[in-house]
Structures are given as C-alpha cells and as structure tokens.
C-alpha positions as CSV (number, residue, x, y, z in Angstrom):
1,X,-1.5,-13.0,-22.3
2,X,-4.5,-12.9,-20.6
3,X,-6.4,-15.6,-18.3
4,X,-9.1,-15.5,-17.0
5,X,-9.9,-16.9,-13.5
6,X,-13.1,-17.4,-11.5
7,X,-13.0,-16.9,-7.6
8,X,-16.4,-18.3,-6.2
9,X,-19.1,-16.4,-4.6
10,X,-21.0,-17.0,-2.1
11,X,-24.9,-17.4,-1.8
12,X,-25.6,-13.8,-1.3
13,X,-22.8,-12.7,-3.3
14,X,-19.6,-12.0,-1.3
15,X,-16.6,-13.2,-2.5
16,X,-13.9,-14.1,0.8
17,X,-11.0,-11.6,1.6
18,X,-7.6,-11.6,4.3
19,X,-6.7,-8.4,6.0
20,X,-2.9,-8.2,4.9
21,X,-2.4,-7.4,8.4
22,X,-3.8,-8.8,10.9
23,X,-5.1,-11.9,8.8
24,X,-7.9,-12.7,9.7
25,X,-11.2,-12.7,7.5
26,X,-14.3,-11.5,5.8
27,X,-16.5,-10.5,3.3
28,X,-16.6,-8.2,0.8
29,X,-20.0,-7.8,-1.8
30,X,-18.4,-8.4,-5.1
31,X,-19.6,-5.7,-7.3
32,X,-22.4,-2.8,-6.1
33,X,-24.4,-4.4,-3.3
34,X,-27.3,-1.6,-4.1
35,X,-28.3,1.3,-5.9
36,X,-26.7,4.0,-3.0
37,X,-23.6,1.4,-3.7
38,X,-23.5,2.0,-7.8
39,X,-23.5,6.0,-7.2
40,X,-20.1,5.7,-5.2
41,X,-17.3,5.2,-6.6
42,X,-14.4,3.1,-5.0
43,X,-12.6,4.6,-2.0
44,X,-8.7,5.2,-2.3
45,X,-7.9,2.0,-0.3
46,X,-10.1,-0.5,1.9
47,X,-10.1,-0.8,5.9
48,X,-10.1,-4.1,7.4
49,X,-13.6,-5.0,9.5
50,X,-11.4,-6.5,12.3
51,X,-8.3,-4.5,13.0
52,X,-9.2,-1.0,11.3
53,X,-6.0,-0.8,9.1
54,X,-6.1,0.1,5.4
55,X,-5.0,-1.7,2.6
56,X,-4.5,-1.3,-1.3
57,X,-7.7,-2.6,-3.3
58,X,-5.4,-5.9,-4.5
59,X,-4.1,-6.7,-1.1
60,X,-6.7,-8.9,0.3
61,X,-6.5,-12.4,-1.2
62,X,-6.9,-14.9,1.0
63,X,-3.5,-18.0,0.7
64,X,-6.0,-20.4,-1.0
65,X,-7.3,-17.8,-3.2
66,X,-3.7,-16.9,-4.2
67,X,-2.6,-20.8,-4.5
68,X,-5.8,-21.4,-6.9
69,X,-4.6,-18.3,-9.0
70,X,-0.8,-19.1,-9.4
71,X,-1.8,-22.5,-9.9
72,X,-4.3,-22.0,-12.3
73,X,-2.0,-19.6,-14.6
74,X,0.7,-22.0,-14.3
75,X,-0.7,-24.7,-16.8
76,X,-1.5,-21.3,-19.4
77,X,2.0,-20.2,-19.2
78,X,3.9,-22.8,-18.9
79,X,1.8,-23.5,-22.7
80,X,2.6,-20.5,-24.2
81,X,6.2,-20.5,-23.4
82,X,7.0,-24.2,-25.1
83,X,4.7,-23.1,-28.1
84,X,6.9,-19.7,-28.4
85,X,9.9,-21.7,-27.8
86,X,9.0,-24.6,-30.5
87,X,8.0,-21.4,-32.7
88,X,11.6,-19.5,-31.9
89,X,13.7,-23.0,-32.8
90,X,11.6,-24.1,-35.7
91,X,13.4,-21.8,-38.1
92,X,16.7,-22.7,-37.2
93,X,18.4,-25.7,-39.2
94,X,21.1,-25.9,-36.2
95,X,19.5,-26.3,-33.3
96,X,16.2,-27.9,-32.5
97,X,13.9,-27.7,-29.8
98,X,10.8,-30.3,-28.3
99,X,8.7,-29.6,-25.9
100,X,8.5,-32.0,-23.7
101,X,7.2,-32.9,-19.7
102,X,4.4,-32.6,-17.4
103,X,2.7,-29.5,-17.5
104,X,1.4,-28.2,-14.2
105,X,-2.2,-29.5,-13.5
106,X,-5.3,-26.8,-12.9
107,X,-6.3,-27.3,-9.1
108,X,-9.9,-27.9,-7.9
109,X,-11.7,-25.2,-7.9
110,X,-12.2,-23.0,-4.8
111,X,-15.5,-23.5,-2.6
112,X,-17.1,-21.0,-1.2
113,X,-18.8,-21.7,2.5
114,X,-21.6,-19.8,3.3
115,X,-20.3,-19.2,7.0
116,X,-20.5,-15.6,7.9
117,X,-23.2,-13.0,8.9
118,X,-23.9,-9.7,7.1
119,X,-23.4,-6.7,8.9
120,X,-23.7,-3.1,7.9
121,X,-22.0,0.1,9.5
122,X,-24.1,2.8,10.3
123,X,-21.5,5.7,7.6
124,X,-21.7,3.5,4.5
125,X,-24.2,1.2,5.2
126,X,-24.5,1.0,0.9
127,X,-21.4,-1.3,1.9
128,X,-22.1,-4.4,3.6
129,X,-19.6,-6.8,4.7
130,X,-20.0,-10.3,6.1
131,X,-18.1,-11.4,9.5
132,X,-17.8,-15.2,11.0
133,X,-19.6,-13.8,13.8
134,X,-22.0,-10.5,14.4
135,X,-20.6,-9.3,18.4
136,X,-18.0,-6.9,17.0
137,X,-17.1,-4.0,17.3
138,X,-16.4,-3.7,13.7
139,X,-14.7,-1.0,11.3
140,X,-16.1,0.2,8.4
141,X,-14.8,-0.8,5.5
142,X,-14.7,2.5,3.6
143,X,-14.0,4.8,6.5
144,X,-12.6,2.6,9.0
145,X,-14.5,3.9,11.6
146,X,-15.5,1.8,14.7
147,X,-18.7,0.6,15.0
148,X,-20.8,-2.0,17.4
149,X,-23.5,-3.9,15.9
C-alpha cells in the first residue's frame, strides 16, 4: 500500500526539520536549491546546523510532522484492513464479518511559518539552510564543519 502525504513548504522552499539530538530546529531546501546543488549527490548522512552531530537522511522529522503522518495513514489503513477483512470472511458460510466504527479522522494539515533566515556555509554553500536566527556559529550541514556567519 502506498500513501501519499504532503509536508508543507515554505515560501522560499524549505521544508522544517528536528535534530534527533539535540532537538532543536531548521531548514532544509527540499530538493536541489541550485544548479552546483543538482551536480552533488546526497552526502552519507546530514549534520545538524546547531549542535554539529550527524544523523540518518529519515531522522529529522519534526513531532508535528510525525503526528500529521501517522495520523494521516491511519484513516488509509485502518480502510484497507476492514475491506481485506470483509473480503477474507465473505467466502465463508460460517462465520461473518462487518465492518463497523469510527474510522480515524485525517488531521489539519500542517502550516508552514515563514520564521527563519537563510544562511549559507562557506564549504557547501550549494546547500543552504534556514535558522530562527542568523548569530550562529553554525555547522554545515553536509560537512559539519563550524562556521560564523
């Protein structure tokens, strides 16, 4: 089964991320911010802007972002399994199976403030990132090296 769910941008196109460590939060472009960006591929794991440390590439959801996903795949699944289940018990004459109850709701959807500042660092500046404020110092979010801005 695959869903499909949309995590908003914002204006400039950042989508919001959570350092798995230290937890606090930026910005990360969502897809190739420019042309140097589309030569380079994806480095083997991401460092976090504020405390340096790297992560895995699906490690930085922010809570909210992980709430909207679970609960927007809830409603899906929850579907497929009562139609597989009605499916299952609809060729047997002894037992019988209904569906029946609330099935989860899909929450709001996600908004996405446009609350931070972009900031490059000076070894991959192809990869910008956006910070709630620009005093720093910063790491790079490739590297991890330290930078000031």
């Amino acid at each position: 089964m695959d869903i499909s769910i949309q995590l908003p941008l914002d204006v400039d196109g950042f989508l919001r991320r959570e350092c798995p460590h230290c937890e606090q939060q930026f910005k990360w472009h969502n897809g190739p911010a420019n042309e140097e960006a589309e030569g380079h591929g994806p480095p083997p794991s991401y460092f976090c802007p504020h405390c340096g440390v790297p992560a895995d590439h699906d490690s930085w959801w922010t809570h909210e972002q992980l709430d909207f996903i679970h609960g927007s795949a809830s409603p899906a699944i929850m579907r497929s399994l009562q139609d597989e289940l009605e499916q299952t018990f609809r060729r047997s004459k002894y037992i019988s199976f209904k569906a029946e109850g609330d099935t989860p709701n899909v929450p709001v959807a996600l908004v996405e403030l446009d609350d931070m500042h972009i900031i490059t660092s000076p070894c991959h500046a192809y990869e910008p990132i956006k910070v709630p404020d620009g005093s720093g110092p910063y790491h790079c979010l490739v590297c991890g090296s330290r930078f000031a801005v």
